[in-house]
Phi, psi and omega in degrees: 000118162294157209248165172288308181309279188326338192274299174304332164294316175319308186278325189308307172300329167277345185310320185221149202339135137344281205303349186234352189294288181305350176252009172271324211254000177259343149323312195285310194301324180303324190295318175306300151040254169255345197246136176285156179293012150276296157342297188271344175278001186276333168293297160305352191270340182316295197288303164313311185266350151309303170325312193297319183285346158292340228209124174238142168266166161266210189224135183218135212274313189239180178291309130045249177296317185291316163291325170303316173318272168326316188264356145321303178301293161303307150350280197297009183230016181037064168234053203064216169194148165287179186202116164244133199235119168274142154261170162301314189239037193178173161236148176240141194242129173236101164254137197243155194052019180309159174241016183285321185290294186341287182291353158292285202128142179297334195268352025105305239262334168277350185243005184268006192269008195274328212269316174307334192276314170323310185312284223292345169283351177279321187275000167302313209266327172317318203266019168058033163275164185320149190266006178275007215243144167219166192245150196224166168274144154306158192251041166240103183252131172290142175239088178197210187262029184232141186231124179241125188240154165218127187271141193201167180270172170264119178265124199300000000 
């Protein structure tokens, strides 16, 4: 019987390519590198928001309609899926199965949550939402396959 650990080391090893993990994970170390880690989550929200805009959402009426959306998209690029929780003062995005620590590497993981954060505020900003409102990473960042996010206002 396998165990949840085993199952997640498991999934962690296939998540991303053979063929691409060491140079995925010898990228991350240049970057680390050269870049201080603000720098490089900034690159990713870049990069995040490339995605986004290759991979467009269309405008949706409930939240819903908005996860569905979204996990259409991940779905057709095997990159997981959200989970969106309407809150009082926010929405919390849990995305699950990402292949980014894999492919990075766990030490990675603070600064690789800038490319989720860039996607989901680009397709966010798609839906004509408030411009006070921004999606940020927690600040308990998973060094796994779960990336937990929140869309919230900003105070100016």
């Amino acid at each position: 019987m396998e165990t949840g650990s085993s199952l997640i080391d498991y999934y962690e090893k296939k998540s991303c390519s053979a063929q691409w993990l060491e140079f995925n994970r010898g990228m991350a170390a240049e970057l680390s590198a050269g870049l201080p880690p603000e720098d490089l989550k900034q690159l990713f929200f870049r990069i995040g928001q490339r995605l986004a805009h290759a991979l467009p959402i269309p405008p949706c009426r409930t939240l819903g309609e908005l996860q569905d959306e979204f996990n259409a998209r991940w779905d057709g690029i095997d990159w997981g899926f959200a989970v969106l929780n309407e809150e009082a003062d926010g929405v919390a995005i849990s995305h699950a199965c990402s292949p980014v620590a894999a492919a990075f590497g766990p030490e990675s993981t603070g600064w690789s949550v800038g490319f989720f954060e860039g996607a989901y505020q680009t397709w966010f900003e798609a839906q004509h939402m408030p411009a006070n409102l921004r999606v940020h990473a927690l600040t308990e960042v998973h060094a796994g396959p779960r990336v937990d996010l929140r869309l919230a206002r900003v105070d100016p």
